[in-house]
Backbone as CSV, one residue per row, in Angstrom:
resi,resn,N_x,N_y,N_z,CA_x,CA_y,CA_z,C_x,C_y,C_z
1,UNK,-14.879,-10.087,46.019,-14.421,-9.914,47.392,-13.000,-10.436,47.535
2,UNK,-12.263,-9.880,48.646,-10.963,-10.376,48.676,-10.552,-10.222,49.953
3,UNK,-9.550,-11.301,50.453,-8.469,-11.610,51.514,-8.127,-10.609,51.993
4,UNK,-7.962,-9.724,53.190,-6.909,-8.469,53.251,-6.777,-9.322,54.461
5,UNK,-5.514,-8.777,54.623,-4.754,-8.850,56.193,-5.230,-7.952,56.845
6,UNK,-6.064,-8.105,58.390,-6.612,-7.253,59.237,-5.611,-6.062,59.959
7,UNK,-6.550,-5.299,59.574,-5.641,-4.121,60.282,-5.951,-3.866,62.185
8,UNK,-4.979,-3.391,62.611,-5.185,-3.195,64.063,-6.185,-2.544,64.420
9,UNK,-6.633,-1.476,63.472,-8.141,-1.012,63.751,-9.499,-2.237,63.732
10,UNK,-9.134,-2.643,62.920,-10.296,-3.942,62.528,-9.931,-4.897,63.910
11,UNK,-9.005,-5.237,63.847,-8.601,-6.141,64.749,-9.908,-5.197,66.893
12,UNK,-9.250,-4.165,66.729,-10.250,-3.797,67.868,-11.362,-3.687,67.606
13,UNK,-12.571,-4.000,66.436,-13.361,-3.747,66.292,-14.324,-5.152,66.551
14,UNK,-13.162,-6.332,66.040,-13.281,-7.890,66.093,-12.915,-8.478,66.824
15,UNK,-12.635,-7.850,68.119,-12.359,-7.925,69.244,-13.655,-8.249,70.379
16,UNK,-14.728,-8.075,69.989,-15.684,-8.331,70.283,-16.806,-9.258,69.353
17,UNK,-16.789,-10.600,70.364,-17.272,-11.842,69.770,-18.688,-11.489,69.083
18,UNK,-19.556,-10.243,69.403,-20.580,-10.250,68.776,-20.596,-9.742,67.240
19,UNK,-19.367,-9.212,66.794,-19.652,-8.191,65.980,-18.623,-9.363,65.257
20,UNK,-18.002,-10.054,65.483,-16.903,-10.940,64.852,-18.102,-12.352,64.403
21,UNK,-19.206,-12.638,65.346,-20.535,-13.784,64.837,-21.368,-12.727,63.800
22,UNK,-21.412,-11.507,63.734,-22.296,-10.524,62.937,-21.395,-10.620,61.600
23,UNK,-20.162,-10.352,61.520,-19.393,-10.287,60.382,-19.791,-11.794,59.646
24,UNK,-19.222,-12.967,60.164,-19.785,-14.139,59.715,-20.824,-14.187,59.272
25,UNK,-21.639,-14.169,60.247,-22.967,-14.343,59.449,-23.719,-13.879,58.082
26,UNK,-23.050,-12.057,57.680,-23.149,-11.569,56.788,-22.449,-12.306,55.359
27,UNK,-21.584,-12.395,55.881,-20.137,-13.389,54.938,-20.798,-14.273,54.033
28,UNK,-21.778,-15.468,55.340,-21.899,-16.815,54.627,-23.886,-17.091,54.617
29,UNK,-24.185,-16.008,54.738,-25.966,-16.008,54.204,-26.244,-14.083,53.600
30,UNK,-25.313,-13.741,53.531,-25.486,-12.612,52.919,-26.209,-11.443,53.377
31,UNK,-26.594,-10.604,53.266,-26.969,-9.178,53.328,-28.230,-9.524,54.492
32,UNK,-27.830,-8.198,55.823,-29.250,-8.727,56.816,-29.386,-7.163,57.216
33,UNK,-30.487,-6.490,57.892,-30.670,-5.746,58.405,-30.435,-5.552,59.758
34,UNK,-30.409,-4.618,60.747,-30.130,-4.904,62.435,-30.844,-5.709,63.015
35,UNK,-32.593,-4.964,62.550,-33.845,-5.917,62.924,-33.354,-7.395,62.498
36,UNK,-32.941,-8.077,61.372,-32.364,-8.978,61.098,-31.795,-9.805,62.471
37,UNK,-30.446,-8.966,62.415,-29.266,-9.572,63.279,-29.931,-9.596,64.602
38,UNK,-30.895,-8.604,65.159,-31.040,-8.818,66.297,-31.747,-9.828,66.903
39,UNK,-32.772,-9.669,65.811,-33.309,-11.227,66.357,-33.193,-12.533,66.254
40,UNK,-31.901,-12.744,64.989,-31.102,-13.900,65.104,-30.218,-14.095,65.995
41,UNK,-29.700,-13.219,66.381,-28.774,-13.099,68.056,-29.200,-12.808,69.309
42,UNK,-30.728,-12.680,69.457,-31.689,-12.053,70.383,-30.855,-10.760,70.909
43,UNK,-30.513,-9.689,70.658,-30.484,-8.380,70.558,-31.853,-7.238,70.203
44,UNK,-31.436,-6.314,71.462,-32.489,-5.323,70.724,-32.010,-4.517,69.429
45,UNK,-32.588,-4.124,68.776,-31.965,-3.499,67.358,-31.156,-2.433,67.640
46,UNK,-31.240,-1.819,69.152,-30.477,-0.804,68.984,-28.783,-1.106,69.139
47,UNK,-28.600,-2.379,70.332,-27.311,-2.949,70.242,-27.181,-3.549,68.949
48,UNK,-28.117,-4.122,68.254,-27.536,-4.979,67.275,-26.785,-3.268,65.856
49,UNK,-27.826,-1.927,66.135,-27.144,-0.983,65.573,-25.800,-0.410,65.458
50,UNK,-26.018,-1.010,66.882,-24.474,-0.126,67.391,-23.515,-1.129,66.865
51,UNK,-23.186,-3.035,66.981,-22.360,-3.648,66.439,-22.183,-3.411,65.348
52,UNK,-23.229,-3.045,64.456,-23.184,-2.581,63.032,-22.309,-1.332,62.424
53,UNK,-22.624,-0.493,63.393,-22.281,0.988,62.881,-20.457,0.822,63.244
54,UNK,-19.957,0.002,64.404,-18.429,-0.286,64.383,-18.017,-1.019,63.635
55,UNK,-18.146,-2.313,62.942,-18.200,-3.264,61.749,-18.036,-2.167,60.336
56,UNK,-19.032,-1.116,60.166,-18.855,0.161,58.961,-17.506,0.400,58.903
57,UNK,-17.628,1.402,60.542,-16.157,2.218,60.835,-14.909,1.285,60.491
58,UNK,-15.085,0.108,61.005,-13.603,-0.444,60.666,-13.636,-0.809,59.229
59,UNK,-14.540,-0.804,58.459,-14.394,-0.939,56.981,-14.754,-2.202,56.728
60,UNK,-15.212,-3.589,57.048,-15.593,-4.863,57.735,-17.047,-4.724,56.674
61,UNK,-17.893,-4.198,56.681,-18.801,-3.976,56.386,-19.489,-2.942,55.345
62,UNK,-20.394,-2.894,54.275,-20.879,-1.781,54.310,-22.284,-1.430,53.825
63,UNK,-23.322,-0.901,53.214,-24.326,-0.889,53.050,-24.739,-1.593,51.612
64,UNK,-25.331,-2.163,51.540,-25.821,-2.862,49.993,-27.006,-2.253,49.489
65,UNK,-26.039,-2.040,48.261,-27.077,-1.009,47.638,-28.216,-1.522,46.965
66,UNK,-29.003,-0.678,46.675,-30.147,-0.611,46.312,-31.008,-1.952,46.930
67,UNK,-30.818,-1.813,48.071,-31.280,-2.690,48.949,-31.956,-1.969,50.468
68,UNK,-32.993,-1.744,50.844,-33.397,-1.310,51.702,-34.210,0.640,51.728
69,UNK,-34.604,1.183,53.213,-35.306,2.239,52.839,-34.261,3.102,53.597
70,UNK,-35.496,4.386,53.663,-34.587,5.758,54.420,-34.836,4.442,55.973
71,UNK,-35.840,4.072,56.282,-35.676,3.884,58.064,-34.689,2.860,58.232
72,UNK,-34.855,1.648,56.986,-34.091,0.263,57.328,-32.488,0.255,56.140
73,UNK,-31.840,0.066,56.840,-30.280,-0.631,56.014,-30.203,-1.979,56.256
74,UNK,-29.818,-2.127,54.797,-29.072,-3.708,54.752,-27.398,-3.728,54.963
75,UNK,-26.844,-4.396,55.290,-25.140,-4.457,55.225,-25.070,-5.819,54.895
76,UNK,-23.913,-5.673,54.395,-22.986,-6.862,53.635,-21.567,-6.637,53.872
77,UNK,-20.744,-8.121,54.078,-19.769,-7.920,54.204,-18.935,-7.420,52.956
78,UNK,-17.960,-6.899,53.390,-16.871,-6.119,52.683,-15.661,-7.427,52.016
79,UNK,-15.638,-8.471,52.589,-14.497,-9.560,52.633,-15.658,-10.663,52.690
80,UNK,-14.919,-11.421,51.924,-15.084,-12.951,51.900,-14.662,-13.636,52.798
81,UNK,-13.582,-13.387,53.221,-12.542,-14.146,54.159,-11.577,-12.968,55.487
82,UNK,-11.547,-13.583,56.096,-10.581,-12.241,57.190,-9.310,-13.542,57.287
83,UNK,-8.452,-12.728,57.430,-6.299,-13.200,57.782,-6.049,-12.570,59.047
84,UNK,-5.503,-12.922,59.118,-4.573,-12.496,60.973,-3.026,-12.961,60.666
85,UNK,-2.018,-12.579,60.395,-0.860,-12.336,60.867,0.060,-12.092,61.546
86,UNK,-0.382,-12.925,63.303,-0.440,-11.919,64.130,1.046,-11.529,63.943
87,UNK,1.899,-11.471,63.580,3.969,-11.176,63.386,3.484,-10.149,63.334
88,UNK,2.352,-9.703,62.417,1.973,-8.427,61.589,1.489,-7.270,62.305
89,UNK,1.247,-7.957,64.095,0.655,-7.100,64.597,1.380,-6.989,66.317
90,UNK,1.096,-5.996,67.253,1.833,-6.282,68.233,1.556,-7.447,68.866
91,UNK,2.285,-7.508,69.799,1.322,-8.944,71.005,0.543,-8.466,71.749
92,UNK,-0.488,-7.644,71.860,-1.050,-6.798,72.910,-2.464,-7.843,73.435
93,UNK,-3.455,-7.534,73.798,-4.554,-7.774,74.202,-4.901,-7.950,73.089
94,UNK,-5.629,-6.788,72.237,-6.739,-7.068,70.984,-6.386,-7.876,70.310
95,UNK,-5.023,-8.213,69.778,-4.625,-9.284,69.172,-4.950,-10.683,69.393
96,UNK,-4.978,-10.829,71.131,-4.925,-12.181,71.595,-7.239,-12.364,71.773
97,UNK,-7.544,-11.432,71.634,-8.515,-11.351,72.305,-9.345,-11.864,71.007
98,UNK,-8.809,-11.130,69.903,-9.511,-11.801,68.832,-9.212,-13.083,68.276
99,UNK,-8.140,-13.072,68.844,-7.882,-15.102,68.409,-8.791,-15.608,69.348
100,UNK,-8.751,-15.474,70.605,-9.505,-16.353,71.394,-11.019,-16.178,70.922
101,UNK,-11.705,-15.200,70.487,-12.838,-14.798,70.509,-12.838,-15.923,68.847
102,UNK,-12.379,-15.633,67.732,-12.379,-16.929,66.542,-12.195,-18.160,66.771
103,UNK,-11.764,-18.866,67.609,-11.110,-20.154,68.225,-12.388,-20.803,68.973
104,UNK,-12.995,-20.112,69.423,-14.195,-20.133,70.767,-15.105,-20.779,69.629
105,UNK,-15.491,-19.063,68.554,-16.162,-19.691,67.696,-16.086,-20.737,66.250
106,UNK,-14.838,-20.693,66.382,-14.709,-22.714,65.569,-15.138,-23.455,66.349
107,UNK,-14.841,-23.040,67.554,-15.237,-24.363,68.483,-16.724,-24.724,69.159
108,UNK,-17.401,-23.577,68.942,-18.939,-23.683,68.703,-19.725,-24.576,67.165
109,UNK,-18.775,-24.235,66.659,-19.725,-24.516,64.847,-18.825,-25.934,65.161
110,UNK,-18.090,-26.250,65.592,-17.387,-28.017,65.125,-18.669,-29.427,66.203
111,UNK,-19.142,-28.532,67.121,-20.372,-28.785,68.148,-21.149,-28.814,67.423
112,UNK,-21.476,-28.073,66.776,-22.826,-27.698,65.562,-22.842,-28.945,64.882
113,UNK,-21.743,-28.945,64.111,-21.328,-30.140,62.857,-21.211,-31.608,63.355
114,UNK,-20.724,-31.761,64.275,-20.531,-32.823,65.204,-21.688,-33.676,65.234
115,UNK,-22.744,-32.480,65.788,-24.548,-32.843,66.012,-24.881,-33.390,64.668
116,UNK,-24.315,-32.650,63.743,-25.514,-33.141,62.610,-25.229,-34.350,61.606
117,UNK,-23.315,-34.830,61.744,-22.437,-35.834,61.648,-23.611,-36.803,61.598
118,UNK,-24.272,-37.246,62.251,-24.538,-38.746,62.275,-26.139,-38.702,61.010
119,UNK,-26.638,-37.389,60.868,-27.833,-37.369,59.595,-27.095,-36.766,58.204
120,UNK,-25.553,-36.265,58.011,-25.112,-36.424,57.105,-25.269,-36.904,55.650
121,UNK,-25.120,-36.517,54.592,-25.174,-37.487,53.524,-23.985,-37.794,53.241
122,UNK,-23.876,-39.044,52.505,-22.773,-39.633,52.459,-21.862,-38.692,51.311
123,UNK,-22.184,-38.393,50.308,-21.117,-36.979,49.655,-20.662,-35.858,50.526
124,UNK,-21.372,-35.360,51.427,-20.455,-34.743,52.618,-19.773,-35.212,52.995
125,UNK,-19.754,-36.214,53.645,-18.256,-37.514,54.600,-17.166,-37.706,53.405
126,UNK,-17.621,-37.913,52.186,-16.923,-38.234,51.110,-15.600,-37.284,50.529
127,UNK,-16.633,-35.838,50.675,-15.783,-34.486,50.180,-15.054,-34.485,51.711
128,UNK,-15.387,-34.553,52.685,-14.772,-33.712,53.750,-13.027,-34.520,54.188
129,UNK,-12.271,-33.552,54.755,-10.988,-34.456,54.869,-10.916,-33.914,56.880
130,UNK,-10.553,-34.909,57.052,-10.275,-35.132,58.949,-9.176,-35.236,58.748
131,UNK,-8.207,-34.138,58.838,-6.843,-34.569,59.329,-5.905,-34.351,60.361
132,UNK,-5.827,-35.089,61.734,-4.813,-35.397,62.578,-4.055,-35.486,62.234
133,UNK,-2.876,-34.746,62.796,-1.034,-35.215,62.337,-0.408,-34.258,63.322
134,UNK,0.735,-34.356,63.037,1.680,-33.883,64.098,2.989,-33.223,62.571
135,UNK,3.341,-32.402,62.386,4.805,-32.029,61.615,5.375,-31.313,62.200
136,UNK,6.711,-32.076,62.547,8.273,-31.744,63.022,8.337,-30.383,62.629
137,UNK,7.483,-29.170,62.159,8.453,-27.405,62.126,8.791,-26.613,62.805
138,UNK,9.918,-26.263,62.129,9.914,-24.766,63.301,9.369,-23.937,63.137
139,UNK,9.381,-22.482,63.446,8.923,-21.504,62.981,8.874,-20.827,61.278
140,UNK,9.917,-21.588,60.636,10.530,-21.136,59.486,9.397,-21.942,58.672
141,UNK,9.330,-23.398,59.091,8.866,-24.353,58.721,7.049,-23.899,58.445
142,UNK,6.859,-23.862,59.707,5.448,-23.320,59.886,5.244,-22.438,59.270
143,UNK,5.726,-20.909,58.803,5.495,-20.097,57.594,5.722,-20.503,56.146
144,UNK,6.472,-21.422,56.199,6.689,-22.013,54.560,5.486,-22.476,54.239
145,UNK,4.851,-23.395,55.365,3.432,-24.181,55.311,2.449,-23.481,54.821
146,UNK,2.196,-22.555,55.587,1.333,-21.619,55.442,0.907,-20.752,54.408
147,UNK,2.435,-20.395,54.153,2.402,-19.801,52.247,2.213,-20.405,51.268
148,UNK,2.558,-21.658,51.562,2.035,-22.460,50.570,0.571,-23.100,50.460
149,UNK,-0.291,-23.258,51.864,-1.549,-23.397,51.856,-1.959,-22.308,51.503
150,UNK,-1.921,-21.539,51.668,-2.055,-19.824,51.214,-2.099,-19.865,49.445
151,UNK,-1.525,-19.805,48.669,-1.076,-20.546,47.540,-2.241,-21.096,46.876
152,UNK,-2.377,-21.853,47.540,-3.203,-23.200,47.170,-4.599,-22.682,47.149
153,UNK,-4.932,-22.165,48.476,-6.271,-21.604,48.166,-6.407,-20.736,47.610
154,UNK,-5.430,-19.329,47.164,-6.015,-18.686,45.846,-5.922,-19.057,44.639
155,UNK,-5.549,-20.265,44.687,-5.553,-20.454,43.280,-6.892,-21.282,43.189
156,UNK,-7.434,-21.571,43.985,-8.936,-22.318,43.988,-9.852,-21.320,44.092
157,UNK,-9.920,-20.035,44.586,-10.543,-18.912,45.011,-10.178,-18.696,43.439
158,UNK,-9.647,-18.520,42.780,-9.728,-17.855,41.106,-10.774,-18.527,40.661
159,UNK,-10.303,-20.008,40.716,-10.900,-20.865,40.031,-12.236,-21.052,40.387
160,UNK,-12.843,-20.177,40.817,-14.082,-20.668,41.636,-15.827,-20.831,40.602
161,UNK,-16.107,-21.597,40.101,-17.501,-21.748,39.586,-18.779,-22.710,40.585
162,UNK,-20.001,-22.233,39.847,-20.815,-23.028,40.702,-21.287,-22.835,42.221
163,UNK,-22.104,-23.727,42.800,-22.383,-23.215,44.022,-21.125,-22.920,44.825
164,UNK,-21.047,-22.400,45.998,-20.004,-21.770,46.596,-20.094,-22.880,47.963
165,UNK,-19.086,-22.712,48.443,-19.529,-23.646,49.780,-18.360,-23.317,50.790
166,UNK,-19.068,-23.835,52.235,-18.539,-22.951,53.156,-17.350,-23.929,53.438
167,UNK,-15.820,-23.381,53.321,-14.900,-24.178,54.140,-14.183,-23.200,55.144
168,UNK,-13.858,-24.568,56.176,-12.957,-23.888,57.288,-11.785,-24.253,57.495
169,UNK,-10.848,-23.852,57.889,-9.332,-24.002,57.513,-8.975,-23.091,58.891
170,UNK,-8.025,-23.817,59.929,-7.447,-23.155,60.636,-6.046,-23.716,60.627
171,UNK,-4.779,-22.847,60.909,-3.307,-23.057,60.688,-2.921,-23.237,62.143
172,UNK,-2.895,-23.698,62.849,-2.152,-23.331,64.098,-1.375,-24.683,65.030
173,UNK,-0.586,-24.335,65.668,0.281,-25.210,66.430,-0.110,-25.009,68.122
174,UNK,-0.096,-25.989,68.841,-0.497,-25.534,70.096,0.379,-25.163,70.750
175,UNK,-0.622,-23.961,71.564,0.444,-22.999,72.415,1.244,-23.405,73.246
């Protein structure tokens, strides 16, 4: 699987927080059916169809093979990871709509993690890094950063053996 920079089609497709928690979910527990998704999201299967069948179209998604019948499909994500660039894209609505709609949901799962912080094992607290800071960049600055965290994680994404594990990484400066 690999990194692509979202395209403006994708971008309207992930524009909607359900199908952007459906993509995830596929991502980081793997291959589900609608019946699946719907009743992990309490959806009837036919909405949870329809998030599905736009997730296809934008290419986000696609059927895993030799997995499932003529009545039931499985899907799997297409990407490991989704990018946003927004330079890369206009300033319009869908653009902003899908940041807010990813942002919302970091900010649901850090609630999640938060909760479970205090039954932790101590090699989680150990591996994990908390970092607060503030750096003086400008704009120039802030893309140098970035390419170079950028950098950094494919070269760990090569390197990758063993169990896999979920990290989150967000780049941003406040608005």
């Amino acid at each position: 699987m690999e990194r692509d920079e979202l395209s403006t089609a994708q971008l309207r497709v992930l524009s909607h927080p359900m199908r952007l928690a459906f993509l995830r979910r596929l991502r980081e527990q793997g291959p589900a059916t609608s019946r699946i998704l719907g009743r992990e999201f309490e959806l009837d299967s036919g909405a949870a169809s329809y998030h599905l069948r736009r997730l296809e179209a934008g290419g986000l998604i696609a059927e895993e093979p030799g997995m499932g019948t003529l009545r039931e499909r499985w899907w799997r994500a297409t990407a490991d990871a989704l990018q946003l660039d927004a330079a890369e894209h206009d300033d319009d609505a869908v653009t902003r709509q899908y940041v807010q709609s990813t942002v919302l949901m970091n900010a649901e799962e850090l609630y999640r993690v938060a909760a479970d912080v205090p039954g932790a094992d101590a090699a989680w607290l150990a591996e994990s890094a908390f970092i607060d800071l503030r750096l003086p960049l400008d704009g120039a600055g802030r893309r140098a950063l970035r390419a170079e965290l950028m950098e950094v994680i494919d070269r760990h994404r090569a390197a990758e053996e063993g169990p896999i594990t979920q990290i989150r990484l967000q780049i941003y400066g406040r608005p």
